[in-house]
C-alpha positions in Angstrom: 20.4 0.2 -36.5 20.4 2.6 -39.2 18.3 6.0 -38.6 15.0 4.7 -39.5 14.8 1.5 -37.9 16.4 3.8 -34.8 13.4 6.3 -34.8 10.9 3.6 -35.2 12.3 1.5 -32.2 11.9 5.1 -30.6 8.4 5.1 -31.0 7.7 1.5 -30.0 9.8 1.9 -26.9 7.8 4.9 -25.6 4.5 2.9 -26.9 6.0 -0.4 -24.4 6.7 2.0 -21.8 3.8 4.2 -21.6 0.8 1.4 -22.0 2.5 -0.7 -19.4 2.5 2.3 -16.7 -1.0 2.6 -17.4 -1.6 -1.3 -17.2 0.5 -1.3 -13.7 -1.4 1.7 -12.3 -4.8 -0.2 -12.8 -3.5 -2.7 -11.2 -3.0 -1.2 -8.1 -6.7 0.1 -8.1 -7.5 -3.1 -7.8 -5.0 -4.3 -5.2 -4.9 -1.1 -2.8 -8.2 -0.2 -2.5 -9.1 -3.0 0.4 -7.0 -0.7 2.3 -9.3 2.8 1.8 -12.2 0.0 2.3 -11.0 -0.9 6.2 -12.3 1.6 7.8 -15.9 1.2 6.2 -15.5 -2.7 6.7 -14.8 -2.4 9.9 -17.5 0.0 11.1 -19.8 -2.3 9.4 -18.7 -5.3 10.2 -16.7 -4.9 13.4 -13.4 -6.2 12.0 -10.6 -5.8 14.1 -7.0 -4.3 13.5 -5.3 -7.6 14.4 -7.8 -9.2 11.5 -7.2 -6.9 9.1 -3.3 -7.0 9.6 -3.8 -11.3 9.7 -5.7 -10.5 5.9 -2.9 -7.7 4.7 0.4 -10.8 5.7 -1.7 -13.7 4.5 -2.4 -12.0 0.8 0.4 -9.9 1.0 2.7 -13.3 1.0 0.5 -14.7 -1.3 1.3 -12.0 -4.1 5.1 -12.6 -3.4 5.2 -16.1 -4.4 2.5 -15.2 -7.1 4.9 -12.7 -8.4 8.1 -15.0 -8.0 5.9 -17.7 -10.2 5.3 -15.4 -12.9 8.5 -14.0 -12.6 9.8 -17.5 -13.5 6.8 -17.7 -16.5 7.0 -14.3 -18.0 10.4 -15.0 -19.2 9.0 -17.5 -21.0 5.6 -15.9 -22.1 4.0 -13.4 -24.2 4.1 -10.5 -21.9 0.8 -9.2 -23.8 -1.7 -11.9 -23.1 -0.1 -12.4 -19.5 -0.6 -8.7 -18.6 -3.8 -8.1 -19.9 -5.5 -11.6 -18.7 -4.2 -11.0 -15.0 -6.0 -7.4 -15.1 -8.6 -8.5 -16.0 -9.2 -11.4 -13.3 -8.5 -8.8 -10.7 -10.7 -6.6 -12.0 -13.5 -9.3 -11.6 -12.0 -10.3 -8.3 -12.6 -6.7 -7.0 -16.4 -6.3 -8.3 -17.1 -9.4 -6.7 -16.0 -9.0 -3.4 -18.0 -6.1 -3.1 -21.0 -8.3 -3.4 -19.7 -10.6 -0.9 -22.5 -8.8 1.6 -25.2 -9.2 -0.1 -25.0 -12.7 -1.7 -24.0 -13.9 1.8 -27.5 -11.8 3.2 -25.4 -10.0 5.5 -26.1 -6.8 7.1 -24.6 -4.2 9.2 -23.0 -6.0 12.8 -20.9 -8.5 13.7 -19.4 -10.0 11.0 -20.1 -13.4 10.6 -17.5 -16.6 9.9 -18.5 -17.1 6.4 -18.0 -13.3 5.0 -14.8 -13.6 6.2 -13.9 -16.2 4.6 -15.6 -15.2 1.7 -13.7 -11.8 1.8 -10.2 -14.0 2.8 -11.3 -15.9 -0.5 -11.6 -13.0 -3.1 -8.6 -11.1 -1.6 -6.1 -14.7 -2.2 -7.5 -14.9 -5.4 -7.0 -11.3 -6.6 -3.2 -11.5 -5.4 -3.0 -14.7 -7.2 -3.9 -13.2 -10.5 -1.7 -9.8 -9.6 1.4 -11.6 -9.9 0.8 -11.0 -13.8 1.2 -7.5 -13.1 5.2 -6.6 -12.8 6.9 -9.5 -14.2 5.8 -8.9 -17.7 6.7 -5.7 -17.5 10.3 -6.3 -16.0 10.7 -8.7 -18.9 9.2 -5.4 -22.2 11.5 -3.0 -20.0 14.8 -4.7 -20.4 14.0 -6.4 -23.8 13.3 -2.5 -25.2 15.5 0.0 -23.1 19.5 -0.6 -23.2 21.1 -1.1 -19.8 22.7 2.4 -19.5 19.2 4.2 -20.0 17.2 1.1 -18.0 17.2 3.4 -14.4 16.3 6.7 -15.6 13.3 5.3 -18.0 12.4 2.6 -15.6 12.0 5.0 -13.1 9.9 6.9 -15.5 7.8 3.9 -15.6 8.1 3.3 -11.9 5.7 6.8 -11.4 2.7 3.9 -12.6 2.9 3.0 -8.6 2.4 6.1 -7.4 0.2 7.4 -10.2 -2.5 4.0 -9.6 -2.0 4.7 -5.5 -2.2 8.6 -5.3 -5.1 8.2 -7.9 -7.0 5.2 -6.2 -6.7 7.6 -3.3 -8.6 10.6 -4.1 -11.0 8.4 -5.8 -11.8 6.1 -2.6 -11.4 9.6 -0.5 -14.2 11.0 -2.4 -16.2 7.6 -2.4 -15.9 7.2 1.5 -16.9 10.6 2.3 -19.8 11.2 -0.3 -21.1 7.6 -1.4 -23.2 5.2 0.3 -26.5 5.4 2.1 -27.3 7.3 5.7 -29.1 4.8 8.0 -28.0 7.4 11.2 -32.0 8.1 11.3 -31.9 3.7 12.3 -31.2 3.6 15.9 -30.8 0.1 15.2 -28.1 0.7 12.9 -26.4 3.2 14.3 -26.0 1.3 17.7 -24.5 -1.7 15.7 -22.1 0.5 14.4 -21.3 2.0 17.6 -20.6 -1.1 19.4 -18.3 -2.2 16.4 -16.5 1.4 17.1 -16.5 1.1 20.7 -15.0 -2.8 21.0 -12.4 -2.2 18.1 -10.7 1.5 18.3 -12.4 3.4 21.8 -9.1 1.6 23.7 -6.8 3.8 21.3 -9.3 7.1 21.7 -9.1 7.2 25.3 -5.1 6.6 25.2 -4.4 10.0 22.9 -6.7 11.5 24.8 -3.9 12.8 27.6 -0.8 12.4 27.5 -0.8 11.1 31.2 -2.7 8.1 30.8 0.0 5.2 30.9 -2.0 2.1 30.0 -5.6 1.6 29.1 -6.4 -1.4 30.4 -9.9 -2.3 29.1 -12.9 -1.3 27.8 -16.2 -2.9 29.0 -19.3 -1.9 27.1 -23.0 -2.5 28.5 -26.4 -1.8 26.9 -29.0 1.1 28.2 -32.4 2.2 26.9 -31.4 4.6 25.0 -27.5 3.0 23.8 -24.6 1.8 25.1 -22.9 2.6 28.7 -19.1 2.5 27.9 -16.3 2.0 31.1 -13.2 2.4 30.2 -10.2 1.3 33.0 -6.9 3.3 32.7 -4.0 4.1 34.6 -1.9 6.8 34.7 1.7 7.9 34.5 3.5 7.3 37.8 4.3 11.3 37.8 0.6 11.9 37.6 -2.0 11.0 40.3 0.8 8.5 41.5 -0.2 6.4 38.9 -3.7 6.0 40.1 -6.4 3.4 37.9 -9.1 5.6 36.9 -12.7 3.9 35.8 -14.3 6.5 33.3 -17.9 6.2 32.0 -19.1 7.2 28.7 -22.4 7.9 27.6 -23.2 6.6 23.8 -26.4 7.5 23.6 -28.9 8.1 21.0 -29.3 11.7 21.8 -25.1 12.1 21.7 -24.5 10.4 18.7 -27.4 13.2 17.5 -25.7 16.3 19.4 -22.5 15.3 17.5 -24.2 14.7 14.2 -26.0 18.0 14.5 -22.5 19.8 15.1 -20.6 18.6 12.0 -23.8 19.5 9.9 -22.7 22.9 11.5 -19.1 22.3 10.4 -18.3 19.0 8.9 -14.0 20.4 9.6 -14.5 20.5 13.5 -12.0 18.8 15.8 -12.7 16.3 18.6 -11.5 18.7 20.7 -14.0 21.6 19.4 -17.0 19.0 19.4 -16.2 18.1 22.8 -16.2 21.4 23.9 -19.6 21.6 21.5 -21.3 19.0 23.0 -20.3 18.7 26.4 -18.9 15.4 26.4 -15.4 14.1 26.9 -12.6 14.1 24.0 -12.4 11.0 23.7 -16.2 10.0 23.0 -16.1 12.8 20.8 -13.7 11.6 18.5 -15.2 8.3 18.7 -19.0 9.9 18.0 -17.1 11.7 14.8 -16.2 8.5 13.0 -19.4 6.7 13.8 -21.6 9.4 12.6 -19.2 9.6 9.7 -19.7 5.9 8.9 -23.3 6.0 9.7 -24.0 8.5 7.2 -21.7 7.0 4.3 -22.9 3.0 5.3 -21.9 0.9 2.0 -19.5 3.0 0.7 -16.5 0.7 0.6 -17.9 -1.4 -1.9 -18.3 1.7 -4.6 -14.3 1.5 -3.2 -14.1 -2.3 -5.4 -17.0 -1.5 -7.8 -15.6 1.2 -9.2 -12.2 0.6 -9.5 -12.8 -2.7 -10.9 -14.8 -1.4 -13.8 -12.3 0.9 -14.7 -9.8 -2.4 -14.4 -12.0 -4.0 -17.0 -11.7 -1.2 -19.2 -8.0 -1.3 -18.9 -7.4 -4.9 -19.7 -8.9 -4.5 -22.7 -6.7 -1.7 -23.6 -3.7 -3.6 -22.5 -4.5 -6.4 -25.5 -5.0 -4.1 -28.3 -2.3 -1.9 -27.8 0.8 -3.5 -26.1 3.6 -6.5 -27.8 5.8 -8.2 -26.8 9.6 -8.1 -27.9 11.2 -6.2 -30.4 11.4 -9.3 -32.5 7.9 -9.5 -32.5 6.9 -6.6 -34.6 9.5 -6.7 -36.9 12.5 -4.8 -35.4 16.5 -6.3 -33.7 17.6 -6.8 -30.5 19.1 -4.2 -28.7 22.8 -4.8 -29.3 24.1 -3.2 -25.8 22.1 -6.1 -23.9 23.3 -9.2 -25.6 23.5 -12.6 -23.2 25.1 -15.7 -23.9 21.7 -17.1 -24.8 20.5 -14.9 -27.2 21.8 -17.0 -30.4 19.2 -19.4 -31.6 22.0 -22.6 -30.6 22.1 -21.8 -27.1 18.2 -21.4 -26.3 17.4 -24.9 -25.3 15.7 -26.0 -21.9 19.4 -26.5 -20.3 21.1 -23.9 -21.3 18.2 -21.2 -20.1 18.3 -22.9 -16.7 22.0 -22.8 -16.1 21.5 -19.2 -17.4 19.4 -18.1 -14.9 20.8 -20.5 -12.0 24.0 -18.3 -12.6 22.9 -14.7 -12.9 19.9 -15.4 -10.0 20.1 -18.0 -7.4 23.9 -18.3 -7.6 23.8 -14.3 -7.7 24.9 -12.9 -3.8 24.3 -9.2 -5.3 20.4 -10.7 -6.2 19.9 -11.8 -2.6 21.7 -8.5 -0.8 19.0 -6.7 -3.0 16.5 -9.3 -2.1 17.2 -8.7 1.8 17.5 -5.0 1.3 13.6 -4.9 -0.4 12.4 -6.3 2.9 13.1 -3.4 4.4 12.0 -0.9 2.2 8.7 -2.6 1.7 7.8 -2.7 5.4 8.0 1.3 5.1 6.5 1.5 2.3 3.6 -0.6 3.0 3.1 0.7 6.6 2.4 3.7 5.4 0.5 2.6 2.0 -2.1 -0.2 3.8 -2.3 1.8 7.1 -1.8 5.5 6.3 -6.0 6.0 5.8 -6.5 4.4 9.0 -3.6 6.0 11.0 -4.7 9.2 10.2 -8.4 9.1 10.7 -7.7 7.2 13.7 -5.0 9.1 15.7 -4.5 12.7 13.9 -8.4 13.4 13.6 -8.6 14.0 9.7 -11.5 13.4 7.7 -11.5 10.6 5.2 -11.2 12.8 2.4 -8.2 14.5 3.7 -6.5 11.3 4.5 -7.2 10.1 1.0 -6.1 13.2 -0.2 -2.9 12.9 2.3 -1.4 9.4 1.4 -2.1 10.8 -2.6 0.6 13.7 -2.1 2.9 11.1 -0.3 2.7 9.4 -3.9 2.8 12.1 -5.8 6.0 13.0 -3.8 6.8 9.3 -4.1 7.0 10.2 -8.1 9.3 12.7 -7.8 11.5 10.9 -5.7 11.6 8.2 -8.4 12.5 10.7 -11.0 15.0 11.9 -9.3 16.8 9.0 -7.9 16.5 7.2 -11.6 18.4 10.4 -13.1 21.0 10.5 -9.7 21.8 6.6 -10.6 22.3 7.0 -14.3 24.1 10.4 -14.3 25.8 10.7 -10.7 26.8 7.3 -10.3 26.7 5.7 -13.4 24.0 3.3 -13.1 24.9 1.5 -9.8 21.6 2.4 -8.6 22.4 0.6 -4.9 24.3 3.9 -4.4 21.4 5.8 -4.2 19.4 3.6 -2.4 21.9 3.6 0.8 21.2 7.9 0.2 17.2 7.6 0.0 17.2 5.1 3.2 19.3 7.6 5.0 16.6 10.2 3.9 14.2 8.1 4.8 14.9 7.3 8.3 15.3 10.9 9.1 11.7 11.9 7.6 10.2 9.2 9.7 11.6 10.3 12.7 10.8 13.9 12.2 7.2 12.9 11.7 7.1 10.9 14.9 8.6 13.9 17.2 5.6 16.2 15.8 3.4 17.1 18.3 0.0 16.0 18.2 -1.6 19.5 18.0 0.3 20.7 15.0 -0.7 21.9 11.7 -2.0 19.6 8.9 0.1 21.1 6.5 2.9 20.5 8.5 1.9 16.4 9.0 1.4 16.1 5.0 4.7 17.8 4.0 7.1 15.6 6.2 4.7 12.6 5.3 5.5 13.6 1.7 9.4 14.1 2.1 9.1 10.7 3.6 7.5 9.4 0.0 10.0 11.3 -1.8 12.7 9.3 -0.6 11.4 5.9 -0.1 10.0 5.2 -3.5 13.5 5.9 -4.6 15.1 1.9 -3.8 11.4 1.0 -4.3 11.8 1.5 -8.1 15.8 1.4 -8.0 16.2 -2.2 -6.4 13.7 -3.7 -10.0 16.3 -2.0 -11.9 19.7 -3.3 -9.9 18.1 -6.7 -10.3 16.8 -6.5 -13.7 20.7 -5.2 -14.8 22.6 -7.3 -12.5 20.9 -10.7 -14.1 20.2 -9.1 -17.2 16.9 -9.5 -19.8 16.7 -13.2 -20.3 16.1 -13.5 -16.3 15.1 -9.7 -15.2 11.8 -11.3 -14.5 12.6 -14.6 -13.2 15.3 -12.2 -10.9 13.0 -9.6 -10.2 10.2 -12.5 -9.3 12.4 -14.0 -6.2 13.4 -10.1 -4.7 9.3 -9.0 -5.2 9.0 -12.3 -2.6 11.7 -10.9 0.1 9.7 -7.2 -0.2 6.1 -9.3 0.7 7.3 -11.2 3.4 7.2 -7.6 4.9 3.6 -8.0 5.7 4.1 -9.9 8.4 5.8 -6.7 9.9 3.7 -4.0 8.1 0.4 -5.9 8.0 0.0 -8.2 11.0 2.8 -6.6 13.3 1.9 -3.2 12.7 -2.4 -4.8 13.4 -1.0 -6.2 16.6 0.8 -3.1 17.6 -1.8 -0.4 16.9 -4.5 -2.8 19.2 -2.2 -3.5 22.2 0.1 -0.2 22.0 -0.8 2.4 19.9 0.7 4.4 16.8 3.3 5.8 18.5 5.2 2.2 18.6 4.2 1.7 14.8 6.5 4.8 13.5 9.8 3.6 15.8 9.5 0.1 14.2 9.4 1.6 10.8 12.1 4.1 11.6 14.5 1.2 12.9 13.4 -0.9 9.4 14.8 2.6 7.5 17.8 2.4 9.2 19.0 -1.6 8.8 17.7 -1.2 5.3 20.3 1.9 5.1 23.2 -0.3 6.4 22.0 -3.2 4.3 22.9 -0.7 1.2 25.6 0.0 2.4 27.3 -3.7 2.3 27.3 -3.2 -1.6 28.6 -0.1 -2.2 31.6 -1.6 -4.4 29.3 -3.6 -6.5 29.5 -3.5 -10.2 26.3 -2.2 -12.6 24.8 -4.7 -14.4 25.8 -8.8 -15.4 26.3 -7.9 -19.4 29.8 -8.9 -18.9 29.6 -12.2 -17.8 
């Protein structure tokens, strides 16, 4: 290119690259937001972990395939319209599921069969239209950056993740802990709530509530005058009380649920442990009075959680179509002549050809499935700690909605840097075989993870959120690295198509982060959650580490 044409595919790359971070962000405030709903949904609707982790594999594997499909079409497709019409279904996906409620005349209580299907419905059809989200841009990245620059600026682009997450988090942090209306003055309501509480997450209250309790074995809840009358059955450790069952009753009363409500007007920071002490009431009924006053006072909030978002969504579509294009070609300027393929000439772009193009450099490709297996195992830690870090730390580290919004945000924002980093350590360390760094951020991974299982349960925030954020920093490193090994290694006619079938290995993780992690929190707490993910870090590491010799990118074949 002479210098002209050069500075002018300068400015239309940066254009490409900036309005497509900003379109991928948005999508994510449409996507991620059912999981800063959950704990509202549940309250309301008595939705249990298992369900919600059933919901998180079922649409979680539904976006893998959706992704895979348009993987295979946006290599064929204006990656313009395809962007922009996908956002803007989700975005109408996500306002109307927070409807579901009321056009279904459902209140507060047990949910009934047909919102949860309606809510199953809405959530399948949002991750349908998602698929339109990466692909497109996989296919504007390669067709506009040259393979040598491809994993420092995508990983520039990557950031739009972490920058849509870290952002939908504050947002949703600051809708579930100001929004929504207080029905804590309805007895009615309130008990409704309690029960759905009590039957879903008591079990895990009265676990972490001593570290000598081996098993809890049940919780049976009956109705008084003025409540609920809670048993729960437990037996200890065999070094304590000779492993003795204990029976423990628990008052939920009216006038408790007030005592506690009347303390946190006092100090809306206290712990359980302060409003037990406060109260007069055991730890863990405390804790559990803490979230149901919470929930009582912010009833309805979740939905400003899809409302909101999905406005914004709208808003972005629009700006998707009026500012993005597609190739080079299409406003006027060449090809990039470091990423020609054997099918760029206009003689060698029929129908055959392309398929035994992308036969070659994807499905015949063993680097394409080593990457695909390796994204398995990244996405389970990633998404463990994306769909479940709200609840995991409301739920068994005592912080307040806002500050677990504000929590899982700086494990983004780390996330970010992390990405930065490992794109410039790939490109200028080891000269673009981004796999390389991957096997490094696993390692980095799997130690962070470990380090924030071993913390005790009495220790600092500060402390929590920092090793939660080192753990960010280096797992959102192969997140963004393993798009760019597959997009080089099968190069820009099939980056998408490529990038499509590893995006389906990384969602058949939620059957391990979404349903197995559900399964585990209900039947064995948290603690058994963070040594699954920590053992996922470490085959993930190995996996890495089978490639190490392979080449950069598929330009020379």
């Amino acid at each position: 290119m002479d210098s002209k044409t050069s500075r002018t595919f300068g400015l239309w790359q940066w254009r490409i690259i900036i309005t497509t971070m900003l379109g991928y962000a948005l999508f994510y405030f449409v996507r991620k937001n059912f999981s800063f709903a959950m704990p509202g949904i549940a309250a309301e609707y008595g939705i249990s972990n298992t369900s919600f982790g059933a919901i998180l594999a079922i649409v979680g594997l539904i976006y893998g395939f959706s992704r895979f499909l348009n993987g295979v079409l946006a290599d064929r497709m204006n990656a313009r319209y395809h962007m922009s019409a996908g956002l803007l279904l989700c975005a109408l996906a996500s306002i109307a599921f927070g409807f579901a409620p009321a056009l279904l005349g459902v209140s507060i209580g047990v949910a009934p069969y047909a919102l949860v299907v309606v809510f199953a419905v809405l959530l399948v059809l949002n991750n349908i239209f998602q698929g339109s989200g990466f692909p497109p841009c996989t296919r504007l990245l390669t067709h506009w950056v040259p393979p040598h620059e491809l994993a420092t600026k995508m990983s520039i682009w990557n950031t739009s993740h972490s920058i849509g997450a870290s952002i939908l988090a504050i947002l949703c942090g600051f809708i579930m802990g100001t929004m929504g209306v207080n029905v804590s003055n309805d007895s009615s309501a309130v008990e409704k709530i309690t029960y759905n509480y009590v039957s879903k997450n008591f079990k895990d209250d009265v676990k972490k509530s001593s570290n000598h309790i081996a098993k809890v074995n049940g919780i049976e809840i009956m109705p008084s005058e003025q409540g609920y009358t809670v048993y729960a059955d437990y037996t200890y450790k065999p070094n304590y009380e000779g492993g003795a069952t204990v029976r423990e009753q628990f008052d939920f009363s009216h006038a408790n649920f007030l005592a506690v409500q009347q303390a946190l007007q006092t100090d809306k920071e206290m712990s359980a442990e302060q409003i037990a002490a406060a109260c007069d009431i055991p730890q863990p009924q405390a804790k559990a009075l803490q979230s149901i006053v919470a929930r009582s006072e912010h009833t309805g909030a979740w939905q400003w959680c899809f409302w909101i978002p999905g406005i914004i969504a709208l808003l972005g579509a629009l700006g998707l179509y009026v500012f993005l294009r597609d190739t080079p070609k299409s406003v006027g300027l060449p090809e990039l002549e470091t990423a020609k393929t054997a099918i760029d000439d206009v003689e060698h772009t029929d129908a055959a050809s392309r398929r035994a193009y992308i036969n070659k450099m994807v499905y015949k490709n063993p680097v394409i499935w080593i990457l695909a297996i390796a994204n398995f195992f990244v996405y389970v830690v990633r998404f463990s700690v994306l769909d479940w870090g709200p609840k995991f730390l409301v739920e068994a580290r005592d912080m307040s909605y806002a500050y677990a919004g504000g929590t899982v945000a700086i494990f983004e924002i780390f996330g970010i840097v992390g990405m930065l980093v490992a794109g410039w350590a790939t490109d200028k360390l080891f000269a673009g075989r981004a796999h390389r760094t991957c096997l490094m951020c696993m390692v980095g991974t799997a130690l962070f993870m470990t380090i924030f299982y071993l913390l005790p349960n009495d220790v600092h925030p500060m402390v929590l959120i920092c090793v939660l954020a080192m753990a960010g920093f280096f797992i959102y490193g192969p997140q963004a690295l393993i798009g760019i090994a597959a997009a080089n290694q099968a190069t820009k006619k099939a980056a998408a198509t490529a990038n499509g079938l590893v995006g389906i290995f990384g969602y058949l993780s939620v059957f391990v982060s979404g349903l197995g992690v559900g399964i585990l929190v209900d039947h064995f707490g948290w603690n058994y959650v963070f040594l699954g993910m920590i053992a996922m870090a470490v085959v993930g590491a190995v996996v890495f580490l089978t490639m190490w010799n392979a080449r950069r990118d598929g330009y020379a074949e």
